[in-house]
C-alpha positions in Angstrom: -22.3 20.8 0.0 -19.7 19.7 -2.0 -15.8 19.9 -0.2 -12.5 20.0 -2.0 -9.7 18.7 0.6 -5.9 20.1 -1.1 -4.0 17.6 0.7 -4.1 13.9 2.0 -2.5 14.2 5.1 -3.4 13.4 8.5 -5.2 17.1 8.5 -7.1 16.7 5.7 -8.5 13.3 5.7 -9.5 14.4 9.3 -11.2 17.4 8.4 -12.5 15.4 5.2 -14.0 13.1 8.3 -15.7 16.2 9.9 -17.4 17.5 7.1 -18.9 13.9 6.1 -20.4 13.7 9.6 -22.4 16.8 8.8 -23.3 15.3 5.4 -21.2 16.9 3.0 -19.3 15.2 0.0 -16.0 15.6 -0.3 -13.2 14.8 -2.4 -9.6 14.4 -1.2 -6.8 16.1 -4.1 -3.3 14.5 -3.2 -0.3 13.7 -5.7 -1.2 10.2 -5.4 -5.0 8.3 -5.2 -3.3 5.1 -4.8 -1.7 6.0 -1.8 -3.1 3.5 1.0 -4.6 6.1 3.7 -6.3 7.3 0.8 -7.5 4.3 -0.4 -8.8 3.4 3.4 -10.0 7.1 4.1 -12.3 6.4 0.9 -13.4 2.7 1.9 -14.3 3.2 5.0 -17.0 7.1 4.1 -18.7 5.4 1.0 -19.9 7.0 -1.5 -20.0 10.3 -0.4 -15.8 10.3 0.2 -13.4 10.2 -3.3 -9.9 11.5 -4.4 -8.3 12.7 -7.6 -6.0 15.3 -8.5 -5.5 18.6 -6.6 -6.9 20.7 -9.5 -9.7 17.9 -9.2 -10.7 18.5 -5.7 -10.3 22.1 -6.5 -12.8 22.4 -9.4 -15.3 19.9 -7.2 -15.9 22.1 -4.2 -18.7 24.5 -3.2 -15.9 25.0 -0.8 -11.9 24.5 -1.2 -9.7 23.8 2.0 -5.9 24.0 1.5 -4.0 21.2 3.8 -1.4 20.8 2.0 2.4 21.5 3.0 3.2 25.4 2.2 5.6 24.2 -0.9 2.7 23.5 -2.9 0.6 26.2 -1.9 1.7 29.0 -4.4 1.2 26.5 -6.9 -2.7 25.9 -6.2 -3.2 29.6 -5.7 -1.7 29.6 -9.6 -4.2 26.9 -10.5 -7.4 28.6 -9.1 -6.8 32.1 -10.4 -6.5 30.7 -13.8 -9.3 28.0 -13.5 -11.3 27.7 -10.3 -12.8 31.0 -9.4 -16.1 29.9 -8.3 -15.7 28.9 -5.0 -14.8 29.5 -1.6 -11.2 29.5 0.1 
């Protein structure tokens, strides 16, 4: 299954962790790829673990979590009813 993260925080590079031990792939959105947790995060899953933009991460995922902080929530929910609406929240 493919997993869209919304946010690089602590929560969702862990959850990111979770879902790669079952053998999902999942992609981290955050404001920044160059940022360096997201950078480790990505070096340490492989292939299988890669970032890009929020609307990136939402338009890779089967499934779409939201970890972000709640000021940026309104604006994914924006994004995905004008693009995304094909996969699960």
């Amino acid at each position: 299954m493919k997993v869209g993260i919304l946010g690089s925080g602590d929560v969702g590079l862990k959850l990111g962790e979770g879902f790669l031990a079952l053998g999902d792939t999942v992609k981290i959105g955050t404001r920044n790829v160059s940022k360096e947790n997201v950078i480790s995060w990505i070096a340490k899953y492989g292939q299988k673990a890669t970032a890009g933009s929020f609307e990136e991460s939402a338009s890779f995922g089967d499934v779409v979590i939201i970890a972000t902080l709640w000021s940026w929530t309104p604006r994914f929910f924006a994004f995905y009813v004008k693009n995304v609406q094909t996969c699960i929240l």
